[in-house]
Short mmCIF file of the C-alpha atoms (twelve columns), coordinates in Angstrom:
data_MODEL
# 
_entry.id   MODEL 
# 
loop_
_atom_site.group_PDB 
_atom_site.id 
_atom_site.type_symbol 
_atom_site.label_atom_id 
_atom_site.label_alt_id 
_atom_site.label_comp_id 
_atom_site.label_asym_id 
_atom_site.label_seq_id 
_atom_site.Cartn_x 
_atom_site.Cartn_y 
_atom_site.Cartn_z 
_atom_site.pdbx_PDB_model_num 
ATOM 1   C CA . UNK A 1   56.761  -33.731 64.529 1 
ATOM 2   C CA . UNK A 2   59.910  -31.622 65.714 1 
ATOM 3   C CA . UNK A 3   61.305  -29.155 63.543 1 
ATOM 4   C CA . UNK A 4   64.905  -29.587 61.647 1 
ATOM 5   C CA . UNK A 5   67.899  -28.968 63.364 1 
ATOM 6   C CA . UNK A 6   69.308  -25.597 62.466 1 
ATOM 7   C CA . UNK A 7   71.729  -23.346 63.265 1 
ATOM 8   C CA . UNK A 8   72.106  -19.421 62.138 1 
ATOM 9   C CA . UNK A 9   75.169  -17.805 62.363 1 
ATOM 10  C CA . UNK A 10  75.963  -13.715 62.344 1 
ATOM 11  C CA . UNK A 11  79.228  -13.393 61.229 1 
ATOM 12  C CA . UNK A 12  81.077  -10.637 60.064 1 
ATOM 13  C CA . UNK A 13  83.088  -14.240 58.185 1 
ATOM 14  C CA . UNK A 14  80.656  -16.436 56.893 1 
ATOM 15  C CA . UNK A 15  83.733  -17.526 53.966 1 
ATOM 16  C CA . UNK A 16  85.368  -19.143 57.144 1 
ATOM 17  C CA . UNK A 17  82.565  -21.825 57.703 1 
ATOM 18  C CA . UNK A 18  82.488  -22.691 54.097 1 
ATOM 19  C CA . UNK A 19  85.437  -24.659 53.375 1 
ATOM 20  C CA . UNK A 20  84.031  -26.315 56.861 1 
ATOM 21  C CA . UNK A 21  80.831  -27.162 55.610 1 
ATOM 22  C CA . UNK A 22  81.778  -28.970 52.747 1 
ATOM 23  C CA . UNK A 23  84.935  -30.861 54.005 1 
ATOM 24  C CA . UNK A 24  85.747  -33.807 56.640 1 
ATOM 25  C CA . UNK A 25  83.548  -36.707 57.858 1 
ATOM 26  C CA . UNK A 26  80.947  -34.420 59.580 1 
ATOM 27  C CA . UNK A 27  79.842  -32.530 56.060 1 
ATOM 28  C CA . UNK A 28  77.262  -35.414 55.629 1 
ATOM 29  C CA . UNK A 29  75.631  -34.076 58.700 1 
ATOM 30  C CA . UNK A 30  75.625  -30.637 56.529 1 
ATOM 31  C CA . UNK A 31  75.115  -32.085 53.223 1 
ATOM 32  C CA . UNK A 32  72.176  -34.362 54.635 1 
ATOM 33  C CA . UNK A 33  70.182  -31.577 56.203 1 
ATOM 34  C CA . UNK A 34  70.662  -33.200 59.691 1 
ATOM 35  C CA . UNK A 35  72.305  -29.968 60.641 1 
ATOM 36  C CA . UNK A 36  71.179  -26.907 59.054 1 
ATOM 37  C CA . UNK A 37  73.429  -23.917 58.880 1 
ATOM 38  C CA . UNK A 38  72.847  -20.442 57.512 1 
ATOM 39  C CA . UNK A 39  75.367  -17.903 57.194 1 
ATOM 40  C CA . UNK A 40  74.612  -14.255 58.122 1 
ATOM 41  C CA . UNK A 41  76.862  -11.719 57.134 1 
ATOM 42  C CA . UNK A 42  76.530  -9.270  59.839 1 
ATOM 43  C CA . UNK A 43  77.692  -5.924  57.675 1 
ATOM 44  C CA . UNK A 44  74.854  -6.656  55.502 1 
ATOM 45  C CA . UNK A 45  72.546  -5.266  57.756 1 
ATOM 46  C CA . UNK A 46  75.023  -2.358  58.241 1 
ATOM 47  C CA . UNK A 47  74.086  1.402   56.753 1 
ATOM 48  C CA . UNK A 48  76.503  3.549   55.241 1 
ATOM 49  C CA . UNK A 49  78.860  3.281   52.490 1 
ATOM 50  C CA . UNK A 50  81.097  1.669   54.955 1 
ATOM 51  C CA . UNK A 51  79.024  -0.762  56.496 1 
ATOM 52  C CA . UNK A 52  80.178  0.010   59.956 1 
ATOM 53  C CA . UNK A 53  79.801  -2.913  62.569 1 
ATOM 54  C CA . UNK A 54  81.509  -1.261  65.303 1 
ATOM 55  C CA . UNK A 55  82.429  2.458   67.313 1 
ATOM 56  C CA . UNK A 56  84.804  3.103   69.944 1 
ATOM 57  C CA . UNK A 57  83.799  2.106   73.478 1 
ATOM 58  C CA . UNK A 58  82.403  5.182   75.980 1 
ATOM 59  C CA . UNK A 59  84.715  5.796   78.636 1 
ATOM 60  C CA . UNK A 60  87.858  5.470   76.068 1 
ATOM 61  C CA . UNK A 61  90.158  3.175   76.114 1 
ATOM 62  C CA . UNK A 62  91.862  0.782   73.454 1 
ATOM 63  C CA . UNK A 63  89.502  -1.540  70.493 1 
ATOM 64  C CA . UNK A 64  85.983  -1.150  69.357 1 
ATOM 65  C CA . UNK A 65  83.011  -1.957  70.465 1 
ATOM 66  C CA . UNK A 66  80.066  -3.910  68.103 1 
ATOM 67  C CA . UNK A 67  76.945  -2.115  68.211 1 
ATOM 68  C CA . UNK A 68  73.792  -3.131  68.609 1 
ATOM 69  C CA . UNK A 69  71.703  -1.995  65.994 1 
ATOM 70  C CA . UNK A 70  73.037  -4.300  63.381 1 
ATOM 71  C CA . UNK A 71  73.129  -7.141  65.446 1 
ATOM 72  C CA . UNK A 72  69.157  -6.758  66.150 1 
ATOM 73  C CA . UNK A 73  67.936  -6.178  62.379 1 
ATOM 74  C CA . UNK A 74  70.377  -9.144  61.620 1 
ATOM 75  C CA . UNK A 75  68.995  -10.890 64.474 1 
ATOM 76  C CA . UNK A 76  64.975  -9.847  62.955 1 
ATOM 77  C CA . UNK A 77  65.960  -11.445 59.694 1 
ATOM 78  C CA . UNK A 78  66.618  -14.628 60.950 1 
ATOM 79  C CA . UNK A 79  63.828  -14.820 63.265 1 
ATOM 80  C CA . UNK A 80  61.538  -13.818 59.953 1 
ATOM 81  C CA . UNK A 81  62.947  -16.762 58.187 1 
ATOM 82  C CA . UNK A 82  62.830  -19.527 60.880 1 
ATOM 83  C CA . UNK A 83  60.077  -21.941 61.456 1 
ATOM 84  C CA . UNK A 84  60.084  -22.003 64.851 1 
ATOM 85  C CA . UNK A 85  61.950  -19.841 67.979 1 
ATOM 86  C CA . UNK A 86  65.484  -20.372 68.553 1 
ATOM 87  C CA . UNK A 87  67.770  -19.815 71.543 1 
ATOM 88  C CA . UNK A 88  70.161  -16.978 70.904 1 
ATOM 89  C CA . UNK A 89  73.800  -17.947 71.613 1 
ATOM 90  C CA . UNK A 90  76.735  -15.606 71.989 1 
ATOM 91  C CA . UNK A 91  80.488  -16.839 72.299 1 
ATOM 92  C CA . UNK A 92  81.913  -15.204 75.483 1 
ATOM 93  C CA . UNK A 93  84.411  -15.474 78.220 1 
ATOM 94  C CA . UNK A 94  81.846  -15.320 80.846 1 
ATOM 95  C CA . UNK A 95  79.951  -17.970 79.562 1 
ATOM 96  C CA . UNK A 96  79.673  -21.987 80.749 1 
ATOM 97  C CA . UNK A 97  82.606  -23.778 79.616 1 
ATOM 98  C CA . UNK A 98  81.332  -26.225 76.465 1 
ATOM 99  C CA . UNK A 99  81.536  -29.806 77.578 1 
ATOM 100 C CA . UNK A 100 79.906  -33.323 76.101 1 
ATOM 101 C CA . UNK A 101 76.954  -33.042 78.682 1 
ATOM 102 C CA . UNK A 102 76.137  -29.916 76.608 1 
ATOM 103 C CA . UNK A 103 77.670  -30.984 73.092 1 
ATOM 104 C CA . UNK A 104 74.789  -33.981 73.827 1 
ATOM 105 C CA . UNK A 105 72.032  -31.772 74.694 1 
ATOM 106 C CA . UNK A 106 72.488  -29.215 71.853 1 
ATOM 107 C CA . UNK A 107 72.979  -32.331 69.115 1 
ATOM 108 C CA . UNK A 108 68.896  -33.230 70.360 1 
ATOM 109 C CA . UNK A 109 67.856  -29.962 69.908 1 
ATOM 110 C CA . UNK A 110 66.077  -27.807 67.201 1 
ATOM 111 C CA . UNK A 111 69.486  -25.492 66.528 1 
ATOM 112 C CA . UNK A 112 70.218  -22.217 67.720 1 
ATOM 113 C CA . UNK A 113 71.175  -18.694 66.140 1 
ATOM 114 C CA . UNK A 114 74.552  -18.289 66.794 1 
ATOM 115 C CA . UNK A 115 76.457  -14.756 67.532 1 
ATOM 116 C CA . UNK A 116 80.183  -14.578 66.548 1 
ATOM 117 C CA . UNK A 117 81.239  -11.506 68.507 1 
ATOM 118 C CA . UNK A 118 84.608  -9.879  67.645 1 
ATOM 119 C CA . UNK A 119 86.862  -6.637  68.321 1 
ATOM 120 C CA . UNK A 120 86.554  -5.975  72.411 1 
ATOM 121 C CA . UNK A 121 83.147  -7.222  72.744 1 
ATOM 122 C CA . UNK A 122 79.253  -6.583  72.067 1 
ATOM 123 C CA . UNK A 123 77.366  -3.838  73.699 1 
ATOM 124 C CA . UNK A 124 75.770  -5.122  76.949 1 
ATOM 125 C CA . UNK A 125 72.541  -3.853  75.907 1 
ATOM 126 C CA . UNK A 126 72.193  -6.176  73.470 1 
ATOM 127 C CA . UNK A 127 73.878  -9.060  75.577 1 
ATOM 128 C CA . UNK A 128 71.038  -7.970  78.218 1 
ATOM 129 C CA . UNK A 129 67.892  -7.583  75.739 1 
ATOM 130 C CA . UNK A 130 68.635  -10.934 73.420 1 
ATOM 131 C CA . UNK A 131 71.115  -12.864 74.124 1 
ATOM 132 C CA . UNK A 132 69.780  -16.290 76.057 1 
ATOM 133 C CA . UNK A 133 72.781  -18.524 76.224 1 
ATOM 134 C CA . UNK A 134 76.656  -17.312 76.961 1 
ATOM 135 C CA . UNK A 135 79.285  -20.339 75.632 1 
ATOM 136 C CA . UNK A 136 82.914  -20.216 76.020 1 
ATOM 137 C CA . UNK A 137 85.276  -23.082 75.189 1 
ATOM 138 C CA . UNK A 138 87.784  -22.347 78.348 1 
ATOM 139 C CA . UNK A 139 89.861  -19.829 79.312 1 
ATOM 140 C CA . UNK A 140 91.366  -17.905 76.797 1 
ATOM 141 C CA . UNK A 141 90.323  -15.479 73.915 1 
ATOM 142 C CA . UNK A 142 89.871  -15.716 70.393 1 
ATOM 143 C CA . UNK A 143 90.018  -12.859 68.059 1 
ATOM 144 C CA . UNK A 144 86.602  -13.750 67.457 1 
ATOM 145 C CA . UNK A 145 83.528  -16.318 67.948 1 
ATOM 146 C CA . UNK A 146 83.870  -18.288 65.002 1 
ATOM 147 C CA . UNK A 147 86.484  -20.935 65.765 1 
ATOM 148 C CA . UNK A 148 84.246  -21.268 69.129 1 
ATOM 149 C CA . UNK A 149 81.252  -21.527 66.569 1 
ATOM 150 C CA . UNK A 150 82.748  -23.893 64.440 1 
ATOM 151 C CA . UNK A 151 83.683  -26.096 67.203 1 
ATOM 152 C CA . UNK A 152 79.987  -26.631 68.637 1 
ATOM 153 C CA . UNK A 153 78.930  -26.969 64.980 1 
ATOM 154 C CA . UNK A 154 81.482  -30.079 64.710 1 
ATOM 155 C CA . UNK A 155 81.079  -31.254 67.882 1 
ATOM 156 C CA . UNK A 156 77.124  -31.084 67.407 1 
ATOM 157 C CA . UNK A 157 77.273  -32.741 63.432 1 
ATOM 158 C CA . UNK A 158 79.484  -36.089 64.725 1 
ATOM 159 C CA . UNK A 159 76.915  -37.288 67.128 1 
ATOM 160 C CA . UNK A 160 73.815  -37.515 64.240 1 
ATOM 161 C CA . UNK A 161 73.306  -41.063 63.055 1 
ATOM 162 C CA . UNK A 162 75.039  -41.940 60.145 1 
ATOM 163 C CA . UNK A 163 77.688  -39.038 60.146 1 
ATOM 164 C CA . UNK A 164 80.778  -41.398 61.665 1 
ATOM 165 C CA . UNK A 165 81.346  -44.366 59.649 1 
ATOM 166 C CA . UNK A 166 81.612  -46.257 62.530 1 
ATOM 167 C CA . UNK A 167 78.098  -45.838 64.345 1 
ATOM 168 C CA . UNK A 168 79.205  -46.325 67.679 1 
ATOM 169 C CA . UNK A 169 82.734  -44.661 67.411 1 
ATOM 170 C CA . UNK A 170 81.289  -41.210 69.662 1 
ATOM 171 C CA . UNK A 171 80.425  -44.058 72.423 1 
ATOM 172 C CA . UNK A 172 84.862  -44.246 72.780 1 
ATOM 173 C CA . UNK A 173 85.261  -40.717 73.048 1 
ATOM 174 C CA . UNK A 174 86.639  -39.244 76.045 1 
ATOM 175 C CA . UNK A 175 84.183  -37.481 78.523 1 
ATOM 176 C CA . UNK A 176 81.566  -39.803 77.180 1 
ATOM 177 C CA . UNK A 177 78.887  -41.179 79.300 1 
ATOM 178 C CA . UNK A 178 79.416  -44.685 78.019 1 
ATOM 179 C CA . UNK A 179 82.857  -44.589 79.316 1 
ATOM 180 C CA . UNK A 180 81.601  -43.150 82.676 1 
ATOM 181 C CA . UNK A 181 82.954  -39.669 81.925 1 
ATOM 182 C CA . UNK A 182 86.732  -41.233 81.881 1 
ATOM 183 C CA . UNK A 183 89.303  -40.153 79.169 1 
ATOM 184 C CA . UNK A 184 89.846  -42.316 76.191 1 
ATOM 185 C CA . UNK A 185 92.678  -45.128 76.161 1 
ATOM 186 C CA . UNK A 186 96.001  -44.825 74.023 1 
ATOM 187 C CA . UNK A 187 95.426  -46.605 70.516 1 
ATOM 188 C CA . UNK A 188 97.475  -48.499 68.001 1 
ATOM 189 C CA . UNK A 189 97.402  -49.830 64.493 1 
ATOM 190 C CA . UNK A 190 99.754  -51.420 62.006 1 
ATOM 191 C CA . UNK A 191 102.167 -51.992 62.047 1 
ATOM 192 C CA . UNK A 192 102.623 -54.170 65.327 1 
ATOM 193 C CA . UNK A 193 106.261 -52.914 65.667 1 
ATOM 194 C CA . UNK A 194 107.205 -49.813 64.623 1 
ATOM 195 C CA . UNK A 195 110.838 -48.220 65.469 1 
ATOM 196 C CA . UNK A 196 111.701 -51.037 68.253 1 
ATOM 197 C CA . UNK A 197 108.107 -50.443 70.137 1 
ATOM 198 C CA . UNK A 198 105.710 -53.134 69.880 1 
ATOM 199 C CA . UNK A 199 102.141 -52.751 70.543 1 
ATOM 200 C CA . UNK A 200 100.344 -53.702 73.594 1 
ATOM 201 C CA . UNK A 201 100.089 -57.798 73.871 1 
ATOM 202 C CA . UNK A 202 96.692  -57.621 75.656 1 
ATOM 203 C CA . UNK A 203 95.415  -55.709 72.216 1 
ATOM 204 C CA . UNK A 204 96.875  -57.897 69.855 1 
ATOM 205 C CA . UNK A 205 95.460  -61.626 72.114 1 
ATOM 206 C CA . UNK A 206 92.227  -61.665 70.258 1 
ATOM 207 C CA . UNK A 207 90.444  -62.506 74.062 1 
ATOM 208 C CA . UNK A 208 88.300  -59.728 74.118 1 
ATOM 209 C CA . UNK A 209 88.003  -59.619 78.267 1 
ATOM 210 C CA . UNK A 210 91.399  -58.966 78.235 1 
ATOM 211 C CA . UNK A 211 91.396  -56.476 75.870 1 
ATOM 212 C CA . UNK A 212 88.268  -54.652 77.442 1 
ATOM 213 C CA . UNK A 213 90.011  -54.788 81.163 1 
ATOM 214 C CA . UNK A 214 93.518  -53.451 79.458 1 
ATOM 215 C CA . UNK A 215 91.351  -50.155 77.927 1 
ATOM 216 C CA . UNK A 216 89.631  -50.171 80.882 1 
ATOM 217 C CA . UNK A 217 92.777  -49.666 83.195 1 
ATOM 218 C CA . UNK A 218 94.383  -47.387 81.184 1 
ATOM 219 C CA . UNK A 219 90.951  -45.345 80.825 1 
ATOM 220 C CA . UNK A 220 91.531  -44.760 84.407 1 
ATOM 221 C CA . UNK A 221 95.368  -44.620 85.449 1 
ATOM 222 C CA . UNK A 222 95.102  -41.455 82.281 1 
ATOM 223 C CA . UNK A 223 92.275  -40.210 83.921 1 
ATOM 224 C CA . UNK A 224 93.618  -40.180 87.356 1 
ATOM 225 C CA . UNK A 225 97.206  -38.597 85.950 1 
ATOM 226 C CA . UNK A 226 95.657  -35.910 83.903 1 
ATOM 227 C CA . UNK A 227 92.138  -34.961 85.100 1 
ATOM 228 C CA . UNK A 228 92.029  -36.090 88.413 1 
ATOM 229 C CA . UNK A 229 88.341  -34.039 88.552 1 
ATOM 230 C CA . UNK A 230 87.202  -36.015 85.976 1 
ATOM 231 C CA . UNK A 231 87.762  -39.162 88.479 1 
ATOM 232 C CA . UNK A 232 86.009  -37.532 91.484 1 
ATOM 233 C CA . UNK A 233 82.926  -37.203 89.238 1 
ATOM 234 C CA . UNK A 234 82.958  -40.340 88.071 1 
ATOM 235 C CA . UNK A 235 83.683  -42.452 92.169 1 
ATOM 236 C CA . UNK A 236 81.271  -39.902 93.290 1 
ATOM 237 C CA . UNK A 237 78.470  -40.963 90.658 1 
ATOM 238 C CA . UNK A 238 78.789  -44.777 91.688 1 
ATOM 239 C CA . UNK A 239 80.402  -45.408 88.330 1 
ATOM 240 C CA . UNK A 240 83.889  -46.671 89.781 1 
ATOM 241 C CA . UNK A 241 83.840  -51.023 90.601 1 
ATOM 242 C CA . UNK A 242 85.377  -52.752 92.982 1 
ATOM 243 C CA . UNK A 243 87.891  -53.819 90.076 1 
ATOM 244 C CA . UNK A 244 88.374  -50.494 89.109 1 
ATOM 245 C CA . UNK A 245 89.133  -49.271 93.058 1 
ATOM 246 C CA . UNK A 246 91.790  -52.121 93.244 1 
ATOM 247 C CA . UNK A 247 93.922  -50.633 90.238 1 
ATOM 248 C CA . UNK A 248 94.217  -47.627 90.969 1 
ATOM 249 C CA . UNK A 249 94.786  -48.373 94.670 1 
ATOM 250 C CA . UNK A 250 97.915  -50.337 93.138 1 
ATOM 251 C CA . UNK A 251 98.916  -46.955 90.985 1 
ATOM 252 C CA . UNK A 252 99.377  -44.916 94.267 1 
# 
């Protein structure tokens, strides 16, 4: 028997993932227990009357610097109250860019503790002595990790069963396997005009072939317009037909 999915998270915030946890389609992942999250205020494993997370940097220069010594006796409590060992995760611009492959592999997995850096970093000797995992979700920065942390969380909670109303809505997404890696197709609703635009015929003809073919084509003339990479992977994988070759010979 596997152990829950859970999640810790040190966080010198934890009252930004609350309104998170509790709000939006993927709280039932939360509020079922399918994905466990605990909240670990960093400064409470601070000493002084201050609390103090952080020091200037050695060798000068502008910010601060978080220190290790909190981090580990934060890090010791949540080791203490886990049931099993957990990869630690820190949110940094060095680290692999989050993508679905990894979105997939983390939403199978027992959880992970979760380190929200902030200020101009964490001290490398606590990078080097505990940290397993470096994430980053592309290249910029954030004041901090927790939008970064909040984003796996979500991305993690809509693929459990049950969470999406629609049980195989994730299987549309972009990037997904199912869809060969492509980007998602444009989508309509009602009202089938709206200001002088009608929707697509195909998608209102009921003949589902037709339909599939249309979301299929425009899967990959978006694709090929906007993350020509993401077409590369997908020819060089085998996962382009013949069909699929002919359109977007006719695009060039």
């Amino acid at each position: 028997m596997t152990n829950p999915m859970r999640f810790d998270v040190i966080t010198l915030f934890p009252e930004l993932f609350e309104p998170f946890l509790a709000a939006g389609v993927t709280r039932r992942a939360f509020e079922s227990g399918q994905v466990q999250v605990r909240l670990w205020n960093l400064r409470d494993f601070a000493e002084g009357n201050y609390r103090r997370v952080d020091d200037r940097p050695f060798g000068g220069g502008p910010g601060m610097v978080m220190m290790a010594e909190p981090l580990v006796r934060c890090l010791e409590a949540v080791r203490r109250e886990r049931s099993a060992a957990a990869p630690v995760v820190l949110f940094s611009p060095i680290g692999a860019r989050l993508d679905h492959a990894a979105v997939e592999q983390w939403s199978a997995s027992e959880g992970a503790i979760l380190v929200c850096g902030r200020y101009e970093g964490v001290d490398q000797r606590f990078i080097d002595r505990y940290v397993d995992v470096q994430v980053s979700l592309g290249d910029f920065v954030l004041s901090g990790g927790e939008i970064a942390a909040l984003a796996l969380l979500d991305a993690v909670a809509r693929l459990q069963p049950g969470v999406l109303n629609d049980e195989g809505s994730h299987q549309e997404d972009s990037f997904n396997p199912a869809l060969d890696g492509l980007l998602d197709c444009p989508h309509y609703t009602r009202p089938e005009e709206w200001q002088g635009e009608k929707a697509p015929a195909e998608l209102l003809s009921g003949h589902h072939a037709q339909i599939e073919r249309w979301r299929r084509e425009r899967r990959l003339e978006i694709t090929a317009r906007h993350r020509p990479d993401l077409l590369a992977a997908a020819r060089s994988a085998g996962r382009l037909t013949r069909a699929d070759e002919a359109y977007l010979a006719s695009l060039a």
